[in-house]
KOLVEX-583421 format. One record per residue (C-alpha): residue number from 1; residue in three letters; chain; z negated, x negated, y. Coordinates in steps of 0.1 Angstrom, whole numbers, plus 5000, padded with zeros to 4 digits. Each point is the difference from the previous one (the first is absolute). Example, Ala and Ser with C-alpha at 12.3 -4.5 7.8 and 13.67 -1.06 7.14 Angstrom:
residues 2
<1; 'Ala'; 'A'; <4922; 4877; 4955>>
<2; 'Ser'; 'A'; <5007; 4986; 5034>>
end
This chain:
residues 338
<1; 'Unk'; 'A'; <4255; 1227; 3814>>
<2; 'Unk'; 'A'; <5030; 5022; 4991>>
<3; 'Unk'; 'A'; <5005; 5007; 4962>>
<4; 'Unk'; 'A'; <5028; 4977; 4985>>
<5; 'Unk'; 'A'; <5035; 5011; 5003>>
<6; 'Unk'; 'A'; <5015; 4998; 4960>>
<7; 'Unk'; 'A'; <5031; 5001; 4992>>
<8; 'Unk'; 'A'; <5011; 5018; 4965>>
<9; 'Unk'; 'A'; <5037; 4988; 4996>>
<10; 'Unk'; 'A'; <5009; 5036; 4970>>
<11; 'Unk'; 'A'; <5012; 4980; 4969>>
<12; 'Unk'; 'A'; <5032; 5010; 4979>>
<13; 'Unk'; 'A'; <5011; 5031; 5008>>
<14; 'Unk'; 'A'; <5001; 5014; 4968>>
<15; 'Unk'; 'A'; <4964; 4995; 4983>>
<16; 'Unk'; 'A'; <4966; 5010; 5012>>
<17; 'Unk'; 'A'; <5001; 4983; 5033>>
<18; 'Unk'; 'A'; <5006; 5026; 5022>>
<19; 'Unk'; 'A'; <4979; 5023; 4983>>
<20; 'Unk'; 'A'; <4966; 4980; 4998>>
<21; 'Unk'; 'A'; <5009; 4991; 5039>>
<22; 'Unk'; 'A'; <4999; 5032; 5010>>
<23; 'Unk'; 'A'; <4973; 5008; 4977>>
<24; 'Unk'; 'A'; <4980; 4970; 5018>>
<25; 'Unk'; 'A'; <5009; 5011; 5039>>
<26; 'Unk'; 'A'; <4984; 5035; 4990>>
<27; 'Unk'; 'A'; <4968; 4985; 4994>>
<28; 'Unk'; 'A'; <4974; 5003; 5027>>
<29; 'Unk'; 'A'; <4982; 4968; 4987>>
<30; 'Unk'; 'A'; <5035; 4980; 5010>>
<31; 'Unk'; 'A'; <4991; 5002; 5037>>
<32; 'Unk'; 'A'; <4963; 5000; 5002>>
<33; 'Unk'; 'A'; <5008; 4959; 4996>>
<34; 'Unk'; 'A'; <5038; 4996; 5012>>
<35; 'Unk'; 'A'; <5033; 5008; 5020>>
<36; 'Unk'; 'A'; <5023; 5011; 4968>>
<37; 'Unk'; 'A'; <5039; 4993; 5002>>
<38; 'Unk'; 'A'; <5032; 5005; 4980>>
<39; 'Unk'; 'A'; <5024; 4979; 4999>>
<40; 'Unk'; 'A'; <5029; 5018; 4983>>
<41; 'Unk'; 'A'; <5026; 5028; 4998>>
<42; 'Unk'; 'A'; <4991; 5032; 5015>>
<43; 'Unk'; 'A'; <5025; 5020; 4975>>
<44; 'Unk'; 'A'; <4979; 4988; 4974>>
<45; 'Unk'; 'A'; <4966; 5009; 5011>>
<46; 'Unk'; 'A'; <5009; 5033; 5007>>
<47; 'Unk'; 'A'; <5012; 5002; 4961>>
<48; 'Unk'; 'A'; <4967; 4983; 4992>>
<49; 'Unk'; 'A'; <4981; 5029; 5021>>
<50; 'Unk'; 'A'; <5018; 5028; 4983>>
<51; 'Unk'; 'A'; <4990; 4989; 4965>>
<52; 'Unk'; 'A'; <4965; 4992; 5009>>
<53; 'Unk'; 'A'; <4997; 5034; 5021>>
<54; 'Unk'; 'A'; <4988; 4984; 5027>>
<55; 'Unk'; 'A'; <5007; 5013; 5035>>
<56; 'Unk'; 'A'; <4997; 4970; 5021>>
<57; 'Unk'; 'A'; <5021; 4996; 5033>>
<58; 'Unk'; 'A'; <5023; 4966; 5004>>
<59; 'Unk'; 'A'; <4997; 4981; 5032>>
<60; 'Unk'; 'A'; <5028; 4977; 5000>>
<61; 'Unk'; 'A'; <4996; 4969; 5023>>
<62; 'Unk'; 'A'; <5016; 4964; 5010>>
<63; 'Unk'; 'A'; <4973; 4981; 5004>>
<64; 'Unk'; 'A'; <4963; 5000; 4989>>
<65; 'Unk'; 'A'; <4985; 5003; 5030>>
<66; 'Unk'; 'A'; <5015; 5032; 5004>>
<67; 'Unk'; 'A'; <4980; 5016; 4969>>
<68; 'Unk'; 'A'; <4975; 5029; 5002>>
<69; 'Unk'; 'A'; <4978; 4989; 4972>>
<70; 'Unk'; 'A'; <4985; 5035; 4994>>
<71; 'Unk'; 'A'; <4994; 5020; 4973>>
<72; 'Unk'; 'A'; <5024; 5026; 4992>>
<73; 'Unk'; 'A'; <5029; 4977; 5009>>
<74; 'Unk'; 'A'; <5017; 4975; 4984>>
<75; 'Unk'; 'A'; <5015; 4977; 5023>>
<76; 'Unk'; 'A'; <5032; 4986; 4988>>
<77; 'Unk'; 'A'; <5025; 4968; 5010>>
<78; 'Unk'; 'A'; <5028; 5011; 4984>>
<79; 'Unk'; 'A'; <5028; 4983; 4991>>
<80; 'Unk'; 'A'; <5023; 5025; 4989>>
<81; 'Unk'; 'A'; <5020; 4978; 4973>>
<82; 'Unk'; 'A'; <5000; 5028; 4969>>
<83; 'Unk'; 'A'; <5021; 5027; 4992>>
<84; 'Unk'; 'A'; <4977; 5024; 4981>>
<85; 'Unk'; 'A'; <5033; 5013; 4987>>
<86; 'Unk'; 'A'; <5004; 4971; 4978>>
<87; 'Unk'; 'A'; <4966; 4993; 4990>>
<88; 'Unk'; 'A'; <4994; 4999; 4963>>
<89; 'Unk'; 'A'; <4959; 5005; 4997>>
<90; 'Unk'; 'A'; <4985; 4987; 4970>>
<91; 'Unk'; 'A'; <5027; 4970; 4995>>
<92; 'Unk'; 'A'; <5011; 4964; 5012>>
<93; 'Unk'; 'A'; <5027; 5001; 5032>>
<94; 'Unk'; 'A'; <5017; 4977; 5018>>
<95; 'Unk'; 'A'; <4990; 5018; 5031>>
<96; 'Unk'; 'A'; <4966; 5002; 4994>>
<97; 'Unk'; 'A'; <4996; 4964; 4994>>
<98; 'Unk'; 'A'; <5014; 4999; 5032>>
<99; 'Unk'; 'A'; <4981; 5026; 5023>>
<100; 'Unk'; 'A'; <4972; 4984; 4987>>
<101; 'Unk'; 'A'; <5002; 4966; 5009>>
<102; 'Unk'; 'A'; <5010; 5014; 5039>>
<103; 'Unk'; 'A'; <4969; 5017; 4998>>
<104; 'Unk'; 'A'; <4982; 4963; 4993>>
<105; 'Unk'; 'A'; <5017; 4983; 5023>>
<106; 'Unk'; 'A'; <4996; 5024; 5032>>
<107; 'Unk'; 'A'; <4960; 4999; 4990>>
<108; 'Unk'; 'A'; <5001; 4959; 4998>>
<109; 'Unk'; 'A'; <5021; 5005; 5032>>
<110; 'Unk'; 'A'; <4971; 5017; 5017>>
<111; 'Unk'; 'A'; <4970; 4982; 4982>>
<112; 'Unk'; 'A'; <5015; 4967; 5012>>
<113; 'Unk'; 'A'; <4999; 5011; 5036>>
<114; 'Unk'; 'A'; <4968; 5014; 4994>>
<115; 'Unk'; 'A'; <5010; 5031; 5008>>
<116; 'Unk'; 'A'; <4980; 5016; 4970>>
<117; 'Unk'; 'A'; <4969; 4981; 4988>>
<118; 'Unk'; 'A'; <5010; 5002; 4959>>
<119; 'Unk'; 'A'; <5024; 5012; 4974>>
<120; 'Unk'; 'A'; <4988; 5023; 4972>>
<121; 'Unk'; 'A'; <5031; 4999; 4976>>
<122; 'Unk'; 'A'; <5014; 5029; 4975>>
<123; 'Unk'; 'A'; <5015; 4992; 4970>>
<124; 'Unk'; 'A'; <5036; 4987; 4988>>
<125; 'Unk'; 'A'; <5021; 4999; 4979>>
<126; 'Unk'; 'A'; <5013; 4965; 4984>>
<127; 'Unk'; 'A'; <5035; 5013; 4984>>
<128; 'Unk'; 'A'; <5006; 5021; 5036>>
<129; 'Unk'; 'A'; <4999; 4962; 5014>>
<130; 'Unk'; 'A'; <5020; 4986; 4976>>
<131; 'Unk'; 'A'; <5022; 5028; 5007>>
<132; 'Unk'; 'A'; <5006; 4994; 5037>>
<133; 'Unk'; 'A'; <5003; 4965; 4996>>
<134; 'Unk'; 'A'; <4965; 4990; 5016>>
<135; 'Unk'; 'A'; <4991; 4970; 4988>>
<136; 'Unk'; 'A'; <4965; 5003; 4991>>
<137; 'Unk'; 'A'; <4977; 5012; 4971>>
<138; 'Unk'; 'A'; <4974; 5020; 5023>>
<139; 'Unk'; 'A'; <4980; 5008; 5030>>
<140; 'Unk'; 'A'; <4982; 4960; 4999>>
<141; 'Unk'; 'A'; <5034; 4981; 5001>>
<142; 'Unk'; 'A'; <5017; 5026; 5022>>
<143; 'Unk'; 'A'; <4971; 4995; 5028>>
<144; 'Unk'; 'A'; <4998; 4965; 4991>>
<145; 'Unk'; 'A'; <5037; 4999; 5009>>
<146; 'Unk'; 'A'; <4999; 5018; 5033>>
<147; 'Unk'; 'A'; <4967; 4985; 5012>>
<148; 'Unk'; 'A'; <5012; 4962; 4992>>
<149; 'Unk'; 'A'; <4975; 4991; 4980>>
<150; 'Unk'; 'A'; <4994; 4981; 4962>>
<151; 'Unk'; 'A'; <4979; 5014; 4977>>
<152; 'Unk'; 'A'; <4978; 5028; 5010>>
<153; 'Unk'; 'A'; <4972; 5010; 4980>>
<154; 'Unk'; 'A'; <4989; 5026; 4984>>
<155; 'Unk'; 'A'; <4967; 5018; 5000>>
<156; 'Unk'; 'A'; <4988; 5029; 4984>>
<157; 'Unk'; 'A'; <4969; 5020; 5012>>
<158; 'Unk'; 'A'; <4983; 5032; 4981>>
<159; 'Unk'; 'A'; <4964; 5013; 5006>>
<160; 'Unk'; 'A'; <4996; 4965; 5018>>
<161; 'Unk'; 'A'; <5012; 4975; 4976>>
<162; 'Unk'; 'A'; <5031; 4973; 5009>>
<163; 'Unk'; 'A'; <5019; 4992; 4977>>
<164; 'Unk'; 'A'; <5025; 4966; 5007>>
<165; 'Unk'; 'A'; <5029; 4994; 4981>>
<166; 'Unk'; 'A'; <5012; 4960; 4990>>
<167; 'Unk'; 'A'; <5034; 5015; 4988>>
<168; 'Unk'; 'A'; <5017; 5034; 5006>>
<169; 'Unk'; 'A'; <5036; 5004; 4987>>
<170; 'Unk'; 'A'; <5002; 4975; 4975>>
<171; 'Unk'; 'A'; <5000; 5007; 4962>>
<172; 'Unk'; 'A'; <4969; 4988; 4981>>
<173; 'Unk'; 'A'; <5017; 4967; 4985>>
<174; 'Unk'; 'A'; <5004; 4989; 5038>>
<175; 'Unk'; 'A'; <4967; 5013; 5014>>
<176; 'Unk'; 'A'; <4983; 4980; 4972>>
<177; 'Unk'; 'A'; <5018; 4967; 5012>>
<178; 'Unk'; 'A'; <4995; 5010; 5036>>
<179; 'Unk'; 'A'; <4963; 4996; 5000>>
<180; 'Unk'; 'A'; <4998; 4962; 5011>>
<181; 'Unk'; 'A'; <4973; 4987; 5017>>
<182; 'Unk'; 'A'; <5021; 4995; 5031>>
<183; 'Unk'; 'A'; <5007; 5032; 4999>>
<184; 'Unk'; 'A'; <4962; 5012; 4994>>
<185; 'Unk'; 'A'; <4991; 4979; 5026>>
<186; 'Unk'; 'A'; <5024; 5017; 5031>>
<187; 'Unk'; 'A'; <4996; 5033; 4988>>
<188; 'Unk'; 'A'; <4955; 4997; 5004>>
<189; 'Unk'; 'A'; <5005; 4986; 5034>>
<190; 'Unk'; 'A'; <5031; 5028; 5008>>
<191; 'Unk'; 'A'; <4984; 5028; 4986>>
<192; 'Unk'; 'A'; <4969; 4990; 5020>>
<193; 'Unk'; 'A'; <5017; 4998; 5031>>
<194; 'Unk'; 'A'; <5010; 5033; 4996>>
<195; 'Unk'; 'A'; <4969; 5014; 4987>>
<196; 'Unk'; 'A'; <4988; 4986; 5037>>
<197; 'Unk'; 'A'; <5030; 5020; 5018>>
<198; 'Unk'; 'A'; <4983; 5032; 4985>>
<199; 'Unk'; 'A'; <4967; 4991; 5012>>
<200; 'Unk'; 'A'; <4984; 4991; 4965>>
<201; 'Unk'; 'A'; <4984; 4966; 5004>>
<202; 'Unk'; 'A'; <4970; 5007; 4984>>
<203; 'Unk'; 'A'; <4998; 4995; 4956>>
<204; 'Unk'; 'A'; <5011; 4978; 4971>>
<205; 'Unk'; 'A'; <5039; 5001; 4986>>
<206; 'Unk'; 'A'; <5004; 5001; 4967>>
<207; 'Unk'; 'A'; <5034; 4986; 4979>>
<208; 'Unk'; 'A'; <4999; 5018; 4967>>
<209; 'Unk'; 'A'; <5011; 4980; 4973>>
<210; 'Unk'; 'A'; <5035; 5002; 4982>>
<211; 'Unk'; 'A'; <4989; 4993; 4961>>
<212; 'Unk'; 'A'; <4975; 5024; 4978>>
<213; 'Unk'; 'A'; <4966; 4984; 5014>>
<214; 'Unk'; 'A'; <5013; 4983; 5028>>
<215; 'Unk'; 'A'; <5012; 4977; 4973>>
<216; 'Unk'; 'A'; <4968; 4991; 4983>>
<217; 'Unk'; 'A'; <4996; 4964; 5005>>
<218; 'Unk'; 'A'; <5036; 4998; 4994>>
<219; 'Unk'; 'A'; <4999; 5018; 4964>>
<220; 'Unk'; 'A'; <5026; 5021; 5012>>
<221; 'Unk'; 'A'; <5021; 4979; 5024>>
<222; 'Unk'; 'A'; <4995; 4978; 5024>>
<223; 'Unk'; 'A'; <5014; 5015; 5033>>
<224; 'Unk'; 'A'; <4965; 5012; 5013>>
<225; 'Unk'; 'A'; <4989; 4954; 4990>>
<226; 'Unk'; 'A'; <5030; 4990; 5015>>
<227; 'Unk'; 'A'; <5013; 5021; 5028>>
<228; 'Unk'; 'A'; <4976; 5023; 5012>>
<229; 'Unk'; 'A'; <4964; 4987; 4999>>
<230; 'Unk'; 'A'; <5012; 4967; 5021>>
<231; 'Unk'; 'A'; <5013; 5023; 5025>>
<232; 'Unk'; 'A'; <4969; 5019; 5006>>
<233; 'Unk'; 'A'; <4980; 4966; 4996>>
<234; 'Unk'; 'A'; <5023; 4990; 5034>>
<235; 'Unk'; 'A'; <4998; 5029; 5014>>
<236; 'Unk'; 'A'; <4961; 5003; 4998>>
<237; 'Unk'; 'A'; <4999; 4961; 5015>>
<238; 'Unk'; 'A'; <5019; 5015; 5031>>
<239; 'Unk'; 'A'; <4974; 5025; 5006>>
<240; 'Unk'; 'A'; <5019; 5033; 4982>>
<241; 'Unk'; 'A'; <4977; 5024; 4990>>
<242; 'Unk'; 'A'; <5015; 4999; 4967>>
<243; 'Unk'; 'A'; <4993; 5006; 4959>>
<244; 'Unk'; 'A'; <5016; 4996; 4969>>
<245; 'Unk'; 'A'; <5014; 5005; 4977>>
<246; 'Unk'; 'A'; <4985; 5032; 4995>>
<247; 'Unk'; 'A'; <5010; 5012; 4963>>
<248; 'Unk'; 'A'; <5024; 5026; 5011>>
<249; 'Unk'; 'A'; <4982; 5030; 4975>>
<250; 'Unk'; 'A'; <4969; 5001; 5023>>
<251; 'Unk'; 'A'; <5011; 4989; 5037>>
<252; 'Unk'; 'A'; <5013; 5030; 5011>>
<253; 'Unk'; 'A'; <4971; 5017; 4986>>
<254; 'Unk'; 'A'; <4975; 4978; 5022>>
<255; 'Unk'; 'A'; <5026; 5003; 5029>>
<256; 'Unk'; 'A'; <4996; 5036; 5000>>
<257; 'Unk'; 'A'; <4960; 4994; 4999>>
<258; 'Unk'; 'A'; <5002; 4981; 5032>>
<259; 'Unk'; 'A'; <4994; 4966; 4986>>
<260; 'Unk'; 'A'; <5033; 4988; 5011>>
<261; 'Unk'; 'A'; <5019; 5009; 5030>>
<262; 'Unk'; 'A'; <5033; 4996; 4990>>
<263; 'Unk'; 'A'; <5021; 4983; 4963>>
<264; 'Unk'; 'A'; <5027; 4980; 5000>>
<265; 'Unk'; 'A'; <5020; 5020; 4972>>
<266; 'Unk'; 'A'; <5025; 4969; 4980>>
<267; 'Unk'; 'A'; <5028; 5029; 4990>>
<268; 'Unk'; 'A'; <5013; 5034; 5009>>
<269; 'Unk'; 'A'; <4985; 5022; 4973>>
<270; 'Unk'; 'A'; <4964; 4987; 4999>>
<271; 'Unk'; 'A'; <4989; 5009; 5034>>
<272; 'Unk'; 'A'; <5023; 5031; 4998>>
<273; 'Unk'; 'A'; <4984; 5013; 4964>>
<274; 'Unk'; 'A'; <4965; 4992; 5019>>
<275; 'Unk'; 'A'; <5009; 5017; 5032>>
<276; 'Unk'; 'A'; <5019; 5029; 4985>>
<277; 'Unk'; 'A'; <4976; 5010; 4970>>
<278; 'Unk'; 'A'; <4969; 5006; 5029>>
<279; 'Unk'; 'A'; <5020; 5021; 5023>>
<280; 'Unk'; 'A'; <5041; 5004; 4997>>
<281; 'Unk'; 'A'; <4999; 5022; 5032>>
<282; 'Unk'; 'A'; <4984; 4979; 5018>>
<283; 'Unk'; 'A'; <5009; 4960; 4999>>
<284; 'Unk'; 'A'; <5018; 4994; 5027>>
<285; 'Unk'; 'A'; <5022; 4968; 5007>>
<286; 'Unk'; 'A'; <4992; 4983; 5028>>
<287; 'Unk'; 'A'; <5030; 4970; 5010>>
<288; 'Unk'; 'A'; <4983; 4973; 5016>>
<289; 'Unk'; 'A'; <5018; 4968; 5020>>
<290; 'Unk'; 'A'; <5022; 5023; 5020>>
<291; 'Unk'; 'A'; <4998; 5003; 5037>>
<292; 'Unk'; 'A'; <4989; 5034; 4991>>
<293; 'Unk'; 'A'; <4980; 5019; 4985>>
<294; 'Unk'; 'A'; <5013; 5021; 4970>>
<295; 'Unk'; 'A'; <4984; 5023; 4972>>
<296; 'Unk'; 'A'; <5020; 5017; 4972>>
<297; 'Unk'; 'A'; <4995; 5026; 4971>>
<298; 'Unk'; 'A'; <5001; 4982; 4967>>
<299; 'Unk'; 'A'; <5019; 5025; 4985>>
<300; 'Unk'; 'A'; <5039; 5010; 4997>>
<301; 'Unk'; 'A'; <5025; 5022; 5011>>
<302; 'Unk'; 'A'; <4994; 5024; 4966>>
<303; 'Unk'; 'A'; <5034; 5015; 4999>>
<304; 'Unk'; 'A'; <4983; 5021; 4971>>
<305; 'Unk'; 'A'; <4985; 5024; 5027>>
<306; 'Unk'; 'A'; <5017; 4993; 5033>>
<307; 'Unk'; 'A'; <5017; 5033; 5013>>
<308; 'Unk'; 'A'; <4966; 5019; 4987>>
<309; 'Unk'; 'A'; <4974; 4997; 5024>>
<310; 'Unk'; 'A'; <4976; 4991; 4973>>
<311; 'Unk'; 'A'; <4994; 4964; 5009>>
<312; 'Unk'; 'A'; <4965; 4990; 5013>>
<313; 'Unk'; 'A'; <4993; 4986; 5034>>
<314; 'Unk'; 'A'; <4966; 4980; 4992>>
<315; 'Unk'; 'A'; <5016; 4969; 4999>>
<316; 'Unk'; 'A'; <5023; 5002; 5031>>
<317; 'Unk'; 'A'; <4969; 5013; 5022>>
<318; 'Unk'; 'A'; <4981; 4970; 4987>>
<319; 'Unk'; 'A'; <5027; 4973; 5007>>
<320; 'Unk'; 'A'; <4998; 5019; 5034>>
<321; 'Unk'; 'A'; <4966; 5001; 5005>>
<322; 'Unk'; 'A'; <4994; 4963; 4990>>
<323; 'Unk'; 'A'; <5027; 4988; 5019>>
<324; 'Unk'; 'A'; <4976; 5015; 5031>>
<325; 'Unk'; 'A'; <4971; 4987; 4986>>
<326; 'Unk'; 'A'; <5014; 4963; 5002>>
<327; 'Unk'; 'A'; <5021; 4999; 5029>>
<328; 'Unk'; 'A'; <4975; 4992; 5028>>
<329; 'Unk'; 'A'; <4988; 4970; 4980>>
<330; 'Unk'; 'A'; <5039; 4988; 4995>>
<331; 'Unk'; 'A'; <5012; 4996; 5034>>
<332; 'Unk'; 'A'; <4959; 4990; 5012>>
<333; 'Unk'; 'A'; <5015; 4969; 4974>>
<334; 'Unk'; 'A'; <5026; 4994; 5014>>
<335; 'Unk'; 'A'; <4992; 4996; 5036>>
<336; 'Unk'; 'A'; <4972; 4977; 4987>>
<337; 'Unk'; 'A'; <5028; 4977; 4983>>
<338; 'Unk'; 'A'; <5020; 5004; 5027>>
end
């Protein structure tokens, strides 16, 4: 089988996005498993290839098809919508909030006709979006936006543990009145579903609980009574392969031991603290429910040392590498559902 074509839409312009992309192209280990592309400006990468004193050759091309995939080149869909004139590394733009949504879009374009077999995503910048008047907080309800879908999830992997996450973007308050056993409930059967897509249907889920103790009999509160133990009870009487609650200081623990193989986080920090403390270079965000396959650094643009060449590539080359490693089980799903 030929290696998966995946497509690296470069980020905003004016943080470490460029650099760590052409960090990650000159890295043998990118195209022992896939067929590397750029979606981007070429103006900028060559600025990126200057800092990082890397002499790489462009190949710029329409269409995917028309790539070289080798190493030594990066080749390069570019769509030529910057002025490097009146770029401003190291802050929030306008024009960067902009270039950088083109760049998602033309990948979606081309992931959606199948045209690349997955999207490994760069970061950006939430005030450079606010700034061009996108409408959107980040990469999840941008894709969500283009693709036509509700409610993606989100999954974290690091040194083979998946993390799920109930709630994302919502302040704690929220999150804590968001965990309803409805909501328990879809999320089990979702985030299996998904786990399916990537070709894990082997092991146990695990929700974590929300409370100190996963509530402790309900000494302190009673979401884990109320909410989410009669969603796993449901879920387990329609054949789930489910637990919990787990107490939320120990599942990620046994997670990372192999005795679960994936936990339903209930909010954004506590898989991210779990995740992030093991390995920061290395979880990688992996949307689920698009048509499409996409992995992401978990990190940001860090303005602090864009424009310095300093910025490390471990995390880009992952999300590159594990968007590989998965897409051959995606699209196996979905001609199966199909």
């Amino acid at each position: 089988m030929a290696k998966p074509i995946i497509g690296v839409p470069l980020g905003d312009p004016a943080g470490i996005g460029p650099e760590i992309v052409v960090k990650s192209f000159a890295d043998p280990s990118v195209y022992e498993v896939c067929r590397p592309l750029v979606v981007g400006d070429r103006k900028v990468l060559e600025h990126a290839l200057r800092l990082c004193r890397l002499p790489l050759p462009l190949h710029p091309i329409e269409h995917p098809r028309e790539g070289e995939y080798r190493p030594g080149v990066i080749d390069l869909v570019d769509l030529n919508n910057l002025e490097l004139s009146s770029l401003r590394i190291g802050e929030p733009q306008a024009l960067c909030g902009k270039a950088a949504y083109q760049y998602i879009a033309r990948a979606v374009r081309f992931a959606m006709d199948r045209a690349i077999d997955a999207i490994a995503t760069t970061p950006i910048n939430k005030e450079s979006l606010r700034a061009a008047r996108v409408p959107h907080i980040g990469h999840t309800e941008i894709l969500a936006e283009l693709a036509g879908v509700r409610d993606p999830l989100t999954m974290f992997e690091v040194r083979g543990m998946r993390v799920f996450f109930l709630t994302r973007h919502a302040s704690l308050r929220d999150a804590c009145d968001m965990v309803t056993k409805a909501r328990v409930l879809d999320y089990i059967i979702r985030c299996t579903a998904a786990l399916a897509r990537l070709g894990v249907t082997e092991g146990t889920m695990a929700v974590a609980g929300l409370n100190p103790h996963a509530g402790d009999g309900g000494l302190f509160g009673r979401e884990e009574i109320e909410q989410v133990e009669p969603a796993v009870r449901e879920a387990q009487a329609k054949r789930y392969q489910v637990v919990g609650p787990v107490p939320a200081d120990s599942v990620f623990h046994f997670a990372l031991e192999g005795k679960y193989n994936s936990v339903l986080s209930l909010y954004h920090d506590q898989g991210h603290i779990a995740t992030k403390t093991l390995d920061f270079e290395r979880t990688i965000a992996i949307t689920n429910g698009l048509p499409f396959l996409r992995t992401s650094v978990d990190h940001g643009t860090a303005f602090d040392i864009a424009g310095t060449g300093a910025a490390s590539a471990v995390s880009m080359v992952e999300a590159i590498r594990l968007a590989a490693k998965y897409a051959p089980f995606f699209y196996a799903g979905l001609t199966a559902m199909a």
